[in-house]
N, C-alpha and C positions, 0 to 999 in steps of 0.2 A: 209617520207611518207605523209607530213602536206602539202607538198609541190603539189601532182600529184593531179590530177580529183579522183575524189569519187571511180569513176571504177573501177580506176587504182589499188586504194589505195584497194579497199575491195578485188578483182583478187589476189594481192600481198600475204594478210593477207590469206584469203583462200588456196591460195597454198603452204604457210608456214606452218599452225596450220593443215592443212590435218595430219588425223591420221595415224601412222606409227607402224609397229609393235613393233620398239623398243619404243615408248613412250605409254605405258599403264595408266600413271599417269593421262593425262590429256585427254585424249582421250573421257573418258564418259563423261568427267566434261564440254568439248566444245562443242559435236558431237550438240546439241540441236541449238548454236549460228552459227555452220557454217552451217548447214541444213539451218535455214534462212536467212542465208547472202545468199546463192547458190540459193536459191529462188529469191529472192531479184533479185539479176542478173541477171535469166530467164525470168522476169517478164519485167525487162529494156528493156533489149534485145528484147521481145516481143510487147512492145510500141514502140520502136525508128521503129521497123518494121513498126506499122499501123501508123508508123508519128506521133505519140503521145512526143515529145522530153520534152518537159516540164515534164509529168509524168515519161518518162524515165529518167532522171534528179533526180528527186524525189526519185525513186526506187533505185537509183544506192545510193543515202546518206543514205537509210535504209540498204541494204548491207553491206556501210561500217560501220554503228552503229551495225550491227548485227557480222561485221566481227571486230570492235576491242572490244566488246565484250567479245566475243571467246579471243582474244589474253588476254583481261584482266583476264577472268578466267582461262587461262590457266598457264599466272604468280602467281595468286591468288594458282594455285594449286601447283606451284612448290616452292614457297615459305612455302607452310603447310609440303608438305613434306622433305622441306629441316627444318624445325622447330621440326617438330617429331623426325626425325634421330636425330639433336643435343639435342633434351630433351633425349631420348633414350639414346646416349651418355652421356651426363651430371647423368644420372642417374646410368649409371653405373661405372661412373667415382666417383660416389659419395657415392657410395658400397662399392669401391675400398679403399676408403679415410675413411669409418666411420670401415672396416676391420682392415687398418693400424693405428687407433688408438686405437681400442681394443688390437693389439697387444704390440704396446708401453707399455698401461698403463698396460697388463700383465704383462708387461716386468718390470716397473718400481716398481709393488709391489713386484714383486718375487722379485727385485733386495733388497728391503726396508725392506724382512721379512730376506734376507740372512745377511742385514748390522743389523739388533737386535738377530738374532742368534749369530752371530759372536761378536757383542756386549755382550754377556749375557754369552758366553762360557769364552772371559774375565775376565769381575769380577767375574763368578764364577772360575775361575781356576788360579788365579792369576797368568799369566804370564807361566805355564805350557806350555808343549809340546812335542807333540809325537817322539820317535824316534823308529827306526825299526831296532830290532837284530835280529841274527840270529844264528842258533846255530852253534859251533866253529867258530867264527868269533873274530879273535883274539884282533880287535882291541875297542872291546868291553869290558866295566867289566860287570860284575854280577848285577841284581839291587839287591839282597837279597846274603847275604852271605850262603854259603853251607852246609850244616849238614856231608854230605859224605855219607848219605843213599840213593842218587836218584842217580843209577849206570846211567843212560844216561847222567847224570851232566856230562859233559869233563871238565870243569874246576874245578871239586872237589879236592881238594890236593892229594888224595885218587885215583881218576883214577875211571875209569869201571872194572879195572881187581883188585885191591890192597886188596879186602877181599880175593881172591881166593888163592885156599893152593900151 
């Protein structure tokens, strides 16, 4: 665009940056630089008329100052909003990350208070450990030997039935 007349170059820029429904971003942020660039224009346009070409000259490089302008604050503002989304992002990517570490280091004292329990059942139990009988379960013995008074005992030498007449 470094390349055409002043004209050219602010025409160009002006019917680029014109506001569109889909862009809301920049829209308030130029409407002010392309209003006077589009002045600027009418104003050329209006001396080249009364043969004025010198000032129409003049007008048309205010245009384009006015119309890259406009393009500069319209970068300006697409870059704030592309800065915001990624802070936005970053921030909740950063939620994300101080979560996953609270969960770790729950994880790692539960895991630190299971390895001193476990530890501590240990030496207090010297090598002990549980096992699970069940009643007539043959291939079990007894942990206490039997009296022959507790008639549900089945393995009393005695029986459930051996008082009876």
């Amino acid at each position: 665009m470094a390349q055409g007349d002043d004209r050219a170059v602010a025409e160009a820029l002006v019917a680029q940056l014109a506001p569109s429904s889909a862009d809301a971003t920049r829209g308030p942020v130029t409407a002010e630089a392309l209003t006077r660039a589009k002045e600027a224009l009418e104003r050329a346009t209006r001396l080249r008329r009364s043969g004025d070409e010198a000032h129409a000259k003049a007008a048309d490089g205010l245009a384009r100052e006015w119309a890259e302008t406009a393009r500069d604050l319209a970068r300006a503002a697409e870059a704030e909003s592309t800065a915001a989304d990624l802070r936005r992002r970053a921030m909740n990517e950063q939620a994300q990350v101080e979560r996953a570490r609270a969960l770790l280091e729950e994880g790692v004292a539960r895991v630190g208070r299971l390895r001193a329990q476990i530890d501590e059942a240990h030496r207090a139990g010297g090598g002990r450990r549980a096992v699970e009988a069940h009643e007539g379960d043959p291939a079990q013995a007894p942990t206490k030997p039997s009296d022959g008074k507790n008639p549900k005992d089945a393995r009393s030498p005695l029986g459930a039935d051996a008082g009876a007449p």
